[in-house]
C-alpha positions in Angstrom: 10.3 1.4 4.8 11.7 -2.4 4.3 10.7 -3.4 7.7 7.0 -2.0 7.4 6.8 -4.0 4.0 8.4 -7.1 5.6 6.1 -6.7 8.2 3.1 -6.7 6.0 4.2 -9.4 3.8 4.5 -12.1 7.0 0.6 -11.0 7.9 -0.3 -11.6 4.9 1.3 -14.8 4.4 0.0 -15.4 7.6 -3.7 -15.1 7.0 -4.0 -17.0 3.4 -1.6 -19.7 5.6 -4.9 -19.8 8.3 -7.2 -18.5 5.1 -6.7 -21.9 3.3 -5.2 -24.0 6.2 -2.0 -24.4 5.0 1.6 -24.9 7.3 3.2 -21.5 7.6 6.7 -21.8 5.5 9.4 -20.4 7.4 10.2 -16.7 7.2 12.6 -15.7 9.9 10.9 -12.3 11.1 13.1 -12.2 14.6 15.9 -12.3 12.9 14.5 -9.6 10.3 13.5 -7.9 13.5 17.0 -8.4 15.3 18.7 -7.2 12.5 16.8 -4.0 11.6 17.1 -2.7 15.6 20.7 -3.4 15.2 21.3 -0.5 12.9 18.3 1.6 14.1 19.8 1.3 17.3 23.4 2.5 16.5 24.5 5.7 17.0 26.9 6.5 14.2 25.9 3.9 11.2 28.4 4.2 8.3 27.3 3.6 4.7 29.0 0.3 5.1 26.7 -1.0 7.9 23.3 0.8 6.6 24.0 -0.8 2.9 24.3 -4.3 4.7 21.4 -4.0 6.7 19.6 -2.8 3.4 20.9 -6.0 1.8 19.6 -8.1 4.5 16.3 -6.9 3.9 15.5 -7.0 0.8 16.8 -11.0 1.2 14.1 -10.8 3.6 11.5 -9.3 1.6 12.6 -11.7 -1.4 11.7 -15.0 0.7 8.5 -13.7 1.6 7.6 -12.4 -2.3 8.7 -16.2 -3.0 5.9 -17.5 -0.8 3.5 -15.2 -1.7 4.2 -16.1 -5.4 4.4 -20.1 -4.6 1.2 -19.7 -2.9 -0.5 -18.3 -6.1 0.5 -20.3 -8.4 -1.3 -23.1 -6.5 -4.2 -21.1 -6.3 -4.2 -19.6 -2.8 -5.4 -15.8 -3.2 -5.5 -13.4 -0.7 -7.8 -10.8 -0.6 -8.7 -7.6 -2.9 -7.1 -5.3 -0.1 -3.9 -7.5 0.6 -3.6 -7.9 -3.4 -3.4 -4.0 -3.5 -0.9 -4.1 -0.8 0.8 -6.8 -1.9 1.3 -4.7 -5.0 2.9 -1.7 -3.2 5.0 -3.6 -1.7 6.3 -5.4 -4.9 7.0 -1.5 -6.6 8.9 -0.3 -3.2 11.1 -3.8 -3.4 11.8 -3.0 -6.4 12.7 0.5 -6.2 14.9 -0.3 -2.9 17.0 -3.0 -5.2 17.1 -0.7 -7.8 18.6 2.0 -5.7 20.8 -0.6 -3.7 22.4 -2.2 -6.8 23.3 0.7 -8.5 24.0 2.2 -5.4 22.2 5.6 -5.7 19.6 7.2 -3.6 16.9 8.0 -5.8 14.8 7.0 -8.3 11.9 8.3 -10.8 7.6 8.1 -8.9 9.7 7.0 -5.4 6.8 5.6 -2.9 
């Protein structure tokens, strides 16, 4: 769920970037990448390595919300569509570091 909303962030970000012909910032998606096949990849993940790997993530997804919100404030919009996603992806961040941080596994209207 982190990784497809990671993944939609960066192609966002990466169309108001052409959109409005603006440098793309930096936003690490191999690592994201290299990190999120590590655990999918393992056989036996603990809660130890699946917590970190949630972690890493949501730092992820943090630095990309940061760009998106940067971008807006100077006035670089994306689209009606990407705004709806964009929004989707805000309430699932939020409900993954809610659940993270106070280390439970659900939460009230999950998406």
């Amino acid at each position: 769920m982190l990784n497809e909303a990671r993944e939609n962030l960066e192609a966002i970000i990466s169309s108001v970037c052409y959109e409005y012909n603006i440098l793309k910032p930096r936003m690490y998606k191999n690592n994201a990448r290299k990190d999120y096949l590590a655990l999918a990849k393992c056989k036996k993940r603990s809660s130890k390595k699946i917590r970190k790997a949630i972690k890493k993530q949501l730092q992820y997804i943090r630095r990309d919300r940061n760009y998106i919100d940067w971008f807006m404030s100077y006035g670089y919009y994306p689209d009606k569509h990407q705004m709806e996603r964009i929004a989707v992806i805000y309430k699932v961040y939020e409900q993954q570091e809610y659940m993270y941080k106070n280390n439970v596994h659900t939460v009230q209207a999950r998406l």
